[in-house]
N, C-alpha and C positions, 0 to 999 in steps of 0.2 A: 157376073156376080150380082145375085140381088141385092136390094138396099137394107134388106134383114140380113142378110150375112155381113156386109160392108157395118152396121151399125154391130154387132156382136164380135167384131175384129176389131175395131174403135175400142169398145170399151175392155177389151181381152189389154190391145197396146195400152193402153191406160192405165191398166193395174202390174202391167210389168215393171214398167215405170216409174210408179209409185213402189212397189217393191227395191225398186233398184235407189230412191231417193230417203226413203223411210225405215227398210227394212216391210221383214214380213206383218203385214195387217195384224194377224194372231197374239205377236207380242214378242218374239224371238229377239227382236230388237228392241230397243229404248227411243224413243222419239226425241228430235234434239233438245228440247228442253229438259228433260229429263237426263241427259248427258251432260249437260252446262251444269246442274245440281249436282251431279256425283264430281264432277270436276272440281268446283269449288269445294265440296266434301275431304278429299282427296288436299289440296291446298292446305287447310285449315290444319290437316293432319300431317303434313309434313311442316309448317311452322312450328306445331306441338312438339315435334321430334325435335328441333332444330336445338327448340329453346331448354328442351330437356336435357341434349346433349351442353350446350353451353353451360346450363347450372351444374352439370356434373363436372364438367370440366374446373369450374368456378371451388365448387367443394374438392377437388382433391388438389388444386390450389393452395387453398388455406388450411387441407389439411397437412403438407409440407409445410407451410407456413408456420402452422401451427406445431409441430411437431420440430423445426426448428428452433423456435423460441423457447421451448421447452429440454430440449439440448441444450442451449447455453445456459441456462439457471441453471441445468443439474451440474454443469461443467463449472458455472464460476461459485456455486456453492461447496462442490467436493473443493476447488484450490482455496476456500476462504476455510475451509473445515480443517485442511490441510496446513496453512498458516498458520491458525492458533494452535492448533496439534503440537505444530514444532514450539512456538510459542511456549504451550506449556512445559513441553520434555527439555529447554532449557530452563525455565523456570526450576526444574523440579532438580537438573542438577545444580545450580546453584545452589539453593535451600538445603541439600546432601554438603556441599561445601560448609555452609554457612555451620549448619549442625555438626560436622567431626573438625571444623577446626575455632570455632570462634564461640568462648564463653562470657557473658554479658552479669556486669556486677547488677543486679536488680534494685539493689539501694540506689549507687551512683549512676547507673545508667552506661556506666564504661566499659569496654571488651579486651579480653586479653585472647591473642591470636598467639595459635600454636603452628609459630613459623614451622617447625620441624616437617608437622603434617603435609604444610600448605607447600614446603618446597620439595617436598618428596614426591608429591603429585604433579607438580609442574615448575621446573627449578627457572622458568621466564618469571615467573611471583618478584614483584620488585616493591609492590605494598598492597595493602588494602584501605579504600574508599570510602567513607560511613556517612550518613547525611538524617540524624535521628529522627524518628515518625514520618519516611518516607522508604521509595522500595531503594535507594541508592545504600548498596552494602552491599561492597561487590571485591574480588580481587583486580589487582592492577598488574598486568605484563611488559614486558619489552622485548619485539623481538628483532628479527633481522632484520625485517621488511614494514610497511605501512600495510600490508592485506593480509596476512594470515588470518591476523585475527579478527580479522573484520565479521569471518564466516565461520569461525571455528573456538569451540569452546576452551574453559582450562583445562577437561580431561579429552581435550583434542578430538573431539566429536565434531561433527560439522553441525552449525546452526544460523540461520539469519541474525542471531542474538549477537553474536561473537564474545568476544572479555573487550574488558574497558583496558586500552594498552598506550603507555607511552611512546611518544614518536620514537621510531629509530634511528633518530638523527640527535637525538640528545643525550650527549657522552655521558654524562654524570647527573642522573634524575635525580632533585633533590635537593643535590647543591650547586648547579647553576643558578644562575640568576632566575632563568624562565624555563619550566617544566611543561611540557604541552601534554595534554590527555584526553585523547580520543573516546567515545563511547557513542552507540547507535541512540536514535529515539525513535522506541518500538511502539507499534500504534494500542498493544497492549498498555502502557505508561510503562513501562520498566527500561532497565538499565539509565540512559540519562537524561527522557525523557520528561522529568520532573524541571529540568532546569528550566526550562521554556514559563515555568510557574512565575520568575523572577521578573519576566517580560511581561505579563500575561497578567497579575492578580496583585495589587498593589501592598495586600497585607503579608504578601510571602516573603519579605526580603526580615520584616520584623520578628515573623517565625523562625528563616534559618538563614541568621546572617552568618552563620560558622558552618563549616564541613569537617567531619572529621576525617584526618591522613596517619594510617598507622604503617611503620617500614621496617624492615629486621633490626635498621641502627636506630630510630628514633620514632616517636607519635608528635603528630603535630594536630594545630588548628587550621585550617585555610579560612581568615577574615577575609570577608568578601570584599571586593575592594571596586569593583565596575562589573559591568557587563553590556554587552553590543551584540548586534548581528551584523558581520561581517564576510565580506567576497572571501569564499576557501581557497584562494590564489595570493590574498592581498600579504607581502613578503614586511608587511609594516606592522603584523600583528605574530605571524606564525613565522618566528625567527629563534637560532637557533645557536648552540656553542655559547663563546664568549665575548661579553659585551664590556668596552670601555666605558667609563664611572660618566661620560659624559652621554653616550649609547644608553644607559640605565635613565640616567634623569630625563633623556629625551623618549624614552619606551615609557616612562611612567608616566611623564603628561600625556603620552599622546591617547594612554589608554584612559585615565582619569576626567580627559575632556570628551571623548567617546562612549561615558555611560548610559547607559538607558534603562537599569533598572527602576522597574516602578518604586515609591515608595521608599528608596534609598538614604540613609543617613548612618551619615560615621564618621568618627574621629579620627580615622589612621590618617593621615599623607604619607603619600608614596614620596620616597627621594632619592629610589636609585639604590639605596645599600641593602636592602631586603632581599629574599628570595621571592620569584611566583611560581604559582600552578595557574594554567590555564586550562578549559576545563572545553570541550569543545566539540559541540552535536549538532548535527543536520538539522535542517529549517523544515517544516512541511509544505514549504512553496515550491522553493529551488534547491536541484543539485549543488547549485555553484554560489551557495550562501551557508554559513554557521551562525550558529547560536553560539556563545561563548562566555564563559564567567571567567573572572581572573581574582584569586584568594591570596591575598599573602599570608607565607608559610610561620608561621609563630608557634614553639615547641613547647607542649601541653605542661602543664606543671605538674 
């Protein structure tokens, strides 16, 4: 072999070589630098994706989120809509009450109830309650139990309102010593409500130091005589039957030194030979506290 052949076999292995390290001269292939560029290219674009996918994931996050939070408004708005609804549809039978049985002298300001009506609608009716220039004008029940009427109206409709009812543990409403009478306080202000005024607003007691108590035997005043908020357990205040004359004078101090009405002044002394009403409604704190007013019973002239 000559050294012109041997040199044209050299540079033949040489470009194989380079083929085989490079790719084809021509350009079929990319030279490594130009490979490290698309690679990095390539990178960039699957970071893009990465974070594309992340934010999407991030918005339909919040868009549960979001769509949660807006289910419960819809949900705690229909039960408050719901609420006053009932709210009102008790309101509405009352005021039907108020209108076919009870006529108001517009001189004197007085009412003459048409027991007849009132007990033909509902023969539990054991009086009716009046408290003028407030919403307290309401009938008064008694039934078997402490809950019926917690939830259920005079025309035995069911409503969070209930009727304002004497305990069922008190034989003789009226003329026992101590009368207990239950009523809600609805966050509309009605039913009894209002009482909470007594605690609450120092010039209320001088506007309605009297209640009026009207009953098929007789109409009375209830002077207000104390008020307190007191444990719904406590057997020193919510007591019941018949009380020895020395029972009486010890129930009349203990409630007398237990007043808290704002604004308070009056001449009665309690001493045991009176009648009372106690008057008696849920606290906005606690279950297991009352608000309570106590009237002695004095018959209207």
């Amino acid at each position: 072999m000559t050294d012109t052949e041997r040199d044209i076999l050299d540079e033949g292995t040489k470009a194989s070589a380079g083929d085989l390290l490079y790719g084809d001269p021509a350009g079929e292939a990319e030279p490594p630098e130009r490979s490290a560029k698309s690679s990095g290219k390539t990178g960039k674009k699957k970071k893009k994706e990465r974070e594309r996918r992340k934010a999407g994931v991030g918005t339909w996050i919040y868009r549960i989120v979001l769509l949660a939070l807006v289910g419960v408004l819809v949900f705690s708005a229909t039960k408050v809509a719901t609420i006053y609804s009932g709210y009102q549809a008790g309101t509405k039978v009352y005021d039907k009450v108020v209108e076919n049985t009870i006529a108001v002298d517009e001189a004197s300001d007085e009412i003459k109830i048409d027991w007849d009506a009132l007990l033909a609608q509902n023969d539990d009716v054991v009086a009716w309650i009046r408290c003028p220039d407030t919403v307290i004008n309401y009938p008064v029940v008694q039934g078997e139990d402490n809950e019926y009427y917690l939830e259920f109206l005079i025309n035995g409709e069911w409503n969070a309102k209930g009727t304002p009812f004497v305990d069922a543990h008190c034989p003789a409403p009226f003329s026992d010593y101590l009368t207990i009478i239950y009523g809600h306080r609805m966050k509309d202000g009605s039913m009894f409500a209002s009482l909470l005024n007594y605690f609450d607003d120092t010039e209320y007691f001088a506007k309605h130091p009297v209640i009026e108590l009207y009953t098929p035997a007789a109409n009375y005043n209830l002077e207000i005589v104390s008020g307190a908020k007191i444990d719904s357990a406590d057997t020193t205040y919510y007591r019941f039957g018949e009380f020895t004359p020395e029972e009486r004078q010890q129930y009349a101090g203990t409630i007398t030194a237990a007043n808290r009405i704002l604004g308070f002044s009056s001449d009665t002394v309690l001493d045991g030979s009176e009648r009372l009403v106690m008057l008696s409604t849920c606290t906005p704190q606690s279950d297991n506290f009352r608000f309570v007013i106590w009237g002695k019973l004095t018959p209207m002239e």
